[in-house]
C-alpha positions in Angstrom: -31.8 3.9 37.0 -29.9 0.4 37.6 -27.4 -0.8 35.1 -30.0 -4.0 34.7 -32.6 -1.3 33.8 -30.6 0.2 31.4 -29.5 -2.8 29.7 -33.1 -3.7 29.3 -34.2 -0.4 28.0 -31.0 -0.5 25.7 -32.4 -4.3 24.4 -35.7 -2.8 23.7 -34.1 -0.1 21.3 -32.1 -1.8 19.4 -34.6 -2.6 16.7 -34.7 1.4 16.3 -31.5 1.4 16.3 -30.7 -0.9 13.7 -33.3 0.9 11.1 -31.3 4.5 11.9 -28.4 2.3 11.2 -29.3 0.6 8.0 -30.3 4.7 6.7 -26.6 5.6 7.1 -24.9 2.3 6.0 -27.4 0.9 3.4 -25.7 -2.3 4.2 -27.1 -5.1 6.7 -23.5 -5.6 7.9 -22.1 -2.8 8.6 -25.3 -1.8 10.1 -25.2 -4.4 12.8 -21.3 -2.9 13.5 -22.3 0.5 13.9 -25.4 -0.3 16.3 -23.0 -3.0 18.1 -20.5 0.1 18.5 -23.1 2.3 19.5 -24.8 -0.2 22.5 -20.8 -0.8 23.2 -20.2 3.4 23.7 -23.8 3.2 25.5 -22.9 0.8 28.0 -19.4 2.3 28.4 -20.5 5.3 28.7 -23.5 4.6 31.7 -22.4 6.3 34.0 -22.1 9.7 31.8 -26.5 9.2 30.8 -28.1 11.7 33.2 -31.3 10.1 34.3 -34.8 12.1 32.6 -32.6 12.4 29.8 -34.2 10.9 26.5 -32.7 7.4 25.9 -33.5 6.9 22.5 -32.3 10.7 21.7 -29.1 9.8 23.5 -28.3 6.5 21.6 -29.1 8.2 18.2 -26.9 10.8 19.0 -23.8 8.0 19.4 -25.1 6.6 16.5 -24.9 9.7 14.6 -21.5 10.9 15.9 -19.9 6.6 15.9 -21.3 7.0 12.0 -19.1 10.4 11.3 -16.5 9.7 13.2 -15.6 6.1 11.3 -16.7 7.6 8.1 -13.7 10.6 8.5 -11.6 7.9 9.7 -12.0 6.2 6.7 -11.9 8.6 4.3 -8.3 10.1 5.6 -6.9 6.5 5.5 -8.2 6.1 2.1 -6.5 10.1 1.3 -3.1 8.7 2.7 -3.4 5.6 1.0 -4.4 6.1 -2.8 -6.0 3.2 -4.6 -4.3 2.4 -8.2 -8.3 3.4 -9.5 -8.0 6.9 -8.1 -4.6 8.2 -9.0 -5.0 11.4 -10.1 -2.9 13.5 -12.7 -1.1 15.4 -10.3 -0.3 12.4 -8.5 0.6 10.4 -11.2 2.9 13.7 -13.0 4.5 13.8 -9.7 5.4 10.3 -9.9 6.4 10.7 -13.3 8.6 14.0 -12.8 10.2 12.0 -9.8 11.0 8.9 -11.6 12.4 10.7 -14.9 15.1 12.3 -13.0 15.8 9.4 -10.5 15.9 6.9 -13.8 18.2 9.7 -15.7 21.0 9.2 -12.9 20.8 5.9 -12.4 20.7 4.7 -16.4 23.5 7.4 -16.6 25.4 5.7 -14.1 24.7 2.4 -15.9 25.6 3.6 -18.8 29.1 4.7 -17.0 29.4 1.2 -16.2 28.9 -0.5 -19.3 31.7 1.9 -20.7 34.2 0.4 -18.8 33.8 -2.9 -19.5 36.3 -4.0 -22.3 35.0 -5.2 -25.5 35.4 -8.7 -25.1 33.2 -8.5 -21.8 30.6 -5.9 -23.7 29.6 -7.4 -26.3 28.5 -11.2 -24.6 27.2 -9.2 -22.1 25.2 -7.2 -24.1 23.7 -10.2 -26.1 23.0 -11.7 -23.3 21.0 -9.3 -21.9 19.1 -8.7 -25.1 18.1 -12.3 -24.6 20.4 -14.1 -26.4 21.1 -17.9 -25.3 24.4 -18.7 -24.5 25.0 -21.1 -27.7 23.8 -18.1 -29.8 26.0 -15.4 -28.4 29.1 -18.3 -29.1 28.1 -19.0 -32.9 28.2 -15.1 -33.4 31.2 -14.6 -31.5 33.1 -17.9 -32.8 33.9 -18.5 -29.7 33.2 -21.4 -26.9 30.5 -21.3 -25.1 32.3 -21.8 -21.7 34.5 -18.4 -22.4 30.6 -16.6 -23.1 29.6 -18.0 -19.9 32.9 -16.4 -18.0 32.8 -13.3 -19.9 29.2 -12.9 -19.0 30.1 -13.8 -15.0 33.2 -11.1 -15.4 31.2 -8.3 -16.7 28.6 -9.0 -14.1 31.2 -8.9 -11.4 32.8 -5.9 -12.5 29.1 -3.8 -13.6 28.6 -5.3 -9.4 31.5 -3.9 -7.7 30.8 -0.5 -9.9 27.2 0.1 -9.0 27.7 -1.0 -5.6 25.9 1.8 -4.4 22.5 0.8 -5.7 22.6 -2.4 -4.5 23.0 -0.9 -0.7 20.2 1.5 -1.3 18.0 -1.7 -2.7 18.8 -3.5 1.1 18.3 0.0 2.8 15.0 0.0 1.3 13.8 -3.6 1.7 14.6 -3.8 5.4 
């Protein structure tokens, strides 16, 4: 058989083809992929059809095997990449467990932090970081609200330079 012949005889299945395809798929769409795929393997594939050989038996079978073969595919993409629907609990404990002990050091290193910080850097800090506006942290304090505003950029630079470490794990990570 010519490759013209087979072309011809592969036109003349493909409205088989595409009712086989719409059982697996149940969609119109990806029922016209997977017979596209299949006359794409079919006519890749020519020289491997052993004339006397059924045709129609033969382009089923890609079918059948294109049809598994994406449908594992998918499913161990969607296994590696879990959707925020299907988190499980063992997943989602894992995460948990993981995060508690991760968040424990670094709020204890915070923590650290913030101790060494004198009080007069503290306690704007503090405010500020509870939300409190700058005007509001001065009225309390009875103090100006340009010294707030410098003891708020001194504690910052001094929390900075001791949790230095974070901040070159947070670039490690984002690169």
């Amino acid at each position: 058989m010519t490759q013209l012949q087979f072309n011809h005889q592969l036109h003349d299945y493909s409205g088989s083809l595409q009712s086989f395809a719409l059982n697996f798929t149940k969609d119109i769409e990806d029922a016209n992929d997977l017979v596209q795929d299949t006359l794409l393997k079919a006519v890749t594939y020519y020289s491997k059809f052993k004339e006397g050989t059924n045709l129609k038996g033969w382009l089923f079978t890609i079918m059948r095997n294109t049809f598994i073969n994406n449908y594992r595919r998918m499913v161990k993409t969607n296994t590696l990449i879990t959707q925020s629907e299907d988190i499980s609990s063992a997943n989602l404990h894992y995460s948990a467990t993981r995060n508690a002990v991760e968040s424990k050091f670094v709020m204890g290193d915070i923590h650290k932090a913030l101790a060494t910080l004198q009080p007069e850097y503290y306690v704007p800090f503090i405010k500020y970081f509870e939300g409190y506006k700058y005007h509001e942290i001065a009225d309390e304090l009875a103090i100006p609200i340009g010294t707030v505003k410098t003891r708020i950029h001194v504690a910052r630079g001094i929390l900075k330079k001791y949790l230095k470490t974070y901040a070159k794990d947070l670039a490690s990570t984002e690169a």
